[in-house]
C-alpha positions in Angstrom: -7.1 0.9 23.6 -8.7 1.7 20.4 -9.2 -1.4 17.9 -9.4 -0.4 14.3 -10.7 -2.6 11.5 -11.0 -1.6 7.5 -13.9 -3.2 6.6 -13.6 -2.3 2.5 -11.3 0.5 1.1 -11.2 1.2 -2.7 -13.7 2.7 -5.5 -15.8 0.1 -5.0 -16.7 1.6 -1.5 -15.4 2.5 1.8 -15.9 1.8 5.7 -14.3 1.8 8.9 -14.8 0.2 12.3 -13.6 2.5 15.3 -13.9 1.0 18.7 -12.9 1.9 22.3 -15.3 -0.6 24.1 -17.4 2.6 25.3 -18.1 4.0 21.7 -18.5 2.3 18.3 -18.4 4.6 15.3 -18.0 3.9 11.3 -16.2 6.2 9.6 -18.4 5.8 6.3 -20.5 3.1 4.9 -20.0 2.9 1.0 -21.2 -0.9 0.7 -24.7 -1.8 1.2 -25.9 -2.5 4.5 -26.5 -6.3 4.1 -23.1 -6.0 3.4 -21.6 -3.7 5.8 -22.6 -6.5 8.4 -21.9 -9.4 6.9 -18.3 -7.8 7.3 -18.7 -7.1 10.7 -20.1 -10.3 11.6 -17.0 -11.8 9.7 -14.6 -10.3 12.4 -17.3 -11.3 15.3 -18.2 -7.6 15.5 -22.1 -7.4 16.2 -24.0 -4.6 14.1 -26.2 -3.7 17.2 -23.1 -2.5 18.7 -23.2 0.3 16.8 -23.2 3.6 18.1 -23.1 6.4 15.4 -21.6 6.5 11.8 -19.1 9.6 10.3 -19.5 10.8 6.6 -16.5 12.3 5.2 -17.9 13.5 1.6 -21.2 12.7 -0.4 -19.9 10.3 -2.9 -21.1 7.1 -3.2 -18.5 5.1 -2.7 -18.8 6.1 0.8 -22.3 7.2 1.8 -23.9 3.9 -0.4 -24.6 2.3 3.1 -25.4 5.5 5.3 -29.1 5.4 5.1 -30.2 2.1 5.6 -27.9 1.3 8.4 -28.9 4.5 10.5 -32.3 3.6 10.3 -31.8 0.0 10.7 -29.9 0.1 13.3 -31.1 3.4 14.5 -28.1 5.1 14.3 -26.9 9.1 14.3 -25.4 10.1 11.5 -21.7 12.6 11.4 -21.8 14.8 8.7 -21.1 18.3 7.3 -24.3 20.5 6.1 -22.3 20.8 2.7 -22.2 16.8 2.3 -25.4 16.1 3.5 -26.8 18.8 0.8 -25.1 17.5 -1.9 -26.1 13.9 -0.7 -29.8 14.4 -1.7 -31.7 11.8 -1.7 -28.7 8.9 -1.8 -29.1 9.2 1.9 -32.9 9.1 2.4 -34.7 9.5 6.0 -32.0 9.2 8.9 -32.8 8.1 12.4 -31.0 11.4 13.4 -28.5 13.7 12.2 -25.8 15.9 13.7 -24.3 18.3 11.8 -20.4 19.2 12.4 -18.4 22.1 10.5 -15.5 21.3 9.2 -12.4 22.3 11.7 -14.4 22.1 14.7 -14.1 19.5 16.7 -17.3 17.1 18.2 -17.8 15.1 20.7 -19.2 10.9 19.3 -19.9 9.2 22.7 -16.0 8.6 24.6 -14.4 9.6 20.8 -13.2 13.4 20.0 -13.2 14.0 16.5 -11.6 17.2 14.5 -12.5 16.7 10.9 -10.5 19.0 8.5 -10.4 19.6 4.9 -9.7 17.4 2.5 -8.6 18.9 -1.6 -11.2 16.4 -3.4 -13.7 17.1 -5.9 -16.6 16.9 -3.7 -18.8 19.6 -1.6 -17.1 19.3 1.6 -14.7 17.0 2.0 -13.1 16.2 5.2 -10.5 13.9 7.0 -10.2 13.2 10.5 -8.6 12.7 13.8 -10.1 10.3 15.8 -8.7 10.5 20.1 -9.6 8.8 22.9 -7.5 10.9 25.1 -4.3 8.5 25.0 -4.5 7.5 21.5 -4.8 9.2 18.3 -6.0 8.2 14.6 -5.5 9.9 11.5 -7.5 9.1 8.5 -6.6 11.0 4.8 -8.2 9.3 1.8 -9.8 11.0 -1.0 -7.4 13.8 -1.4 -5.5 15.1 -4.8 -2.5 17.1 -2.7 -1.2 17.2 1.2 -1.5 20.4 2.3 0.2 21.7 5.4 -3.5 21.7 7.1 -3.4 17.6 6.1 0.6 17.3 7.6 -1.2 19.3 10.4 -3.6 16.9 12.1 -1.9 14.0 10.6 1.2 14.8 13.9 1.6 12.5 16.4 -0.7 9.7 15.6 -0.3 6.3 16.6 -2.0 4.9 13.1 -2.4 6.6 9.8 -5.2 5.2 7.4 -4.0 7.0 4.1 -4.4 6.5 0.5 -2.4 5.8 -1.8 -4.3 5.7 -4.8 -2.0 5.3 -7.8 1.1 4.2 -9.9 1.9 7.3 -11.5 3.4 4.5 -14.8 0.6 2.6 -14.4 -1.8 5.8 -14.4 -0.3 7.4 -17.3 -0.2 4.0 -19.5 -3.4 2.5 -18.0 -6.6 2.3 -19.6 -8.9 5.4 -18.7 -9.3 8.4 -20.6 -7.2 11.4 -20.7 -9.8 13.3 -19.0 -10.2 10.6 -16.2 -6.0 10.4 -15.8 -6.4 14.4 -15.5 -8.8 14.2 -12.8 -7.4 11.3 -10.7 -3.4 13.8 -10.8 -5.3 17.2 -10.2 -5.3 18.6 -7.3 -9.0 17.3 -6.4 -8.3 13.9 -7.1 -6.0 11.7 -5.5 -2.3 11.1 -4.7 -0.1 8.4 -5.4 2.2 6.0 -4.0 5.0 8.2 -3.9 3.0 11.6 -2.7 2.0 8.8 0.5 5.4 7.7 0.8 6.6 11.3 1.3 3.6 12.2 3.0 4.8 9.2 5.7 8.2 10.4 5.8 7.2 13.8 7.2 4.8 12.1 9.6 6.6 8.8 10.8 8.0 9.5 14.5 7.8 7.6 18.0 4.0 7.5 17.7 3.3 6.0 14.8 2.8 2.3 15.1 0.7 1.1 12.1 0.1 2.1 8.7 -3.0 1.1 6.6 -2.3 1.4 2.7 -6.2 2.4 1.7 -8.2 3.0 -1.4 -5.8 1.5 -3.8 -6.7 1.5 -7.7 -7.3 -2.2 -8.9 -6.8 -0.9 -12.6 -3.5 1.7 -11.7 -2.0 0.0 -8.3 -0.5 -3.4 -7.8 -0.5 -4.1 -4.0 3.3 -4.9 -3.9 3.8 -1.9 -5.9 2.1 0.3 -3.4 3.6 -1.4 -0.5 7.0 -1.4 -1.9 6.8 2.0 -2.2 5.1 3.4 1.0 7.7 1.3 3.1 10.0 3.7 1.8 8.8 6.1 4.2 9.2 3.8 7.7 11.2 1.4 9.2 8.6 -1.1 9.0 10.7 -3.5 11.8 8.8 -0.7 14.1 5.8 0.6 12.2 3.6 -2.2 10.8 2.5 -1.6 7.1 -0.6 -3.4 5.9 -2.7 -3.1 2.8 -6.6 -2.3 3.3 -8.7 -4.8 0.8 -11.6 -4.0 -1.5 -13.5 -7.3 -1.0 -12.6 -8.6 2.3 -12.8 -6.9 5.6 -9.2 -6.4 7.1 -7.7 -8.1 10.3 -9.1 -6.0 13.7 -6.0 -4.4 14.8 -5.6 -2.8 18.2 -3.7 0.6 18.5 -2.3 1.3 21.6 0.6 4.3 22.5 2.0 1.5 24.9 
């Protein structure tokens, strides 16, 4: 059994707990550290527990954290030679680093992981499939389109962490620039309610078991409105729908194919 916990999701910053009781992993660490564990400690999940983190693109929102907690906690780091380029010095020193390449899968202690590109403004952007050889997690945020490689490695998982960024309404009457709305529709920016709804609808199958809503807008999103919408997608008396939170860390959810 894997147990899963969204520990911030948003623009603000982005992290992940991943646990199978052998191997510990965050999948990015966009808060500070201070704060990274006072999120853990709020779902009893001790930081020394730790056993590597997993950087999916350089920007800050989700490499704020990466640093200090790898040497902290003295910690490898997951990341692409692109990202960890165009990182610089955001990251500092790290206790270690292992590179991966993009669509080649790595071993992280009892986890196999196949990261795969992501369409996002950034150098190297990936996604990933997370197995423990019974269950398998698929997490897609950051992305301006779905591309077939996306539908791909997003089969046959029992939980789906994807985005759903945007109220295409609320985006196109909202506040932010033209230049900004441009950027957050293109194809390297990211998708909407409806894109994850559809996404969902090609995805959703006897696997799937829970959905987690992430990196929501707080200026272009309205959680019902992105829930509403997604739900759609699922019979959600099967497939449990929740919304990943900016300033709280979510509920610790165990995934199991059972």
């Amino acid at each position: 059994m894997i147990k899963v916990c969204v520990l911030a999701s948003g623009s603000k910053g982005n992290a992940i707990y991943v646990s199978d009781e052998k191997t510990s992993i965050l999948v990015d660490a966009g808060l500070s550290g201070i704060e990274i564990e006072r999120r853990l400690h709020s779902r009893n999940i001790n930081p020394e527990t730790l056993d590597a983190i997993v950087v999916s693109h350089e920007h800050t929102d989700h490499i704020r954290g990466v640093g200090v907690l790898s040497r902290r906690l003295r910690l490898p780091v997951y990341i692409n030679e692109p990202t960890l380029t165009a990182a610089g010095a955001q990251l500092g020193p790290l206790h270690e680093t292992r590179t991966f390449r993009s669509g080649a899968s790595f071993a992280a202690g009892s986890f196999f992981i196949h990261p795969f590109s992501l369409p996002h403004d950034a150098a190297d952007p990936v996604g990933f499939a997370i197995h423990d050889g019974n269950t398998k997690i698929g997490i897609a945020t950051d992305l301006g389109v779905t591309t077939q490689l996306v539908r791909h490695h997003l089969k046959e998982c029992t939980m789906l962490i994807i985005e759903a960024n945007h109220d295409l309404k609320m985006l196109e009457e909202g506040p932010y620039p033209w230049e900004v709305k441009q950027r957050i529709r293109s194809r390297l920016g990211h998708i909407s309610n409806e894109t994850c709804r559809d996404l969902l609808s090609e995805l959703s199958g006897k696997e799937l078991k829970h959905v987690i809503v992430a990196h929501m807008s707080e200026i272009n999103n309205e959680p019902e409105r992105a829930i509403s919408v997604v739900t759609e997608a699922v019979d959600d008396s099967v497939i449990s729908v929740t919304l990943a939170r900016q300033y709280e860390a979510g509920k610790i959810i165990d995934v199991d194919t059972s």
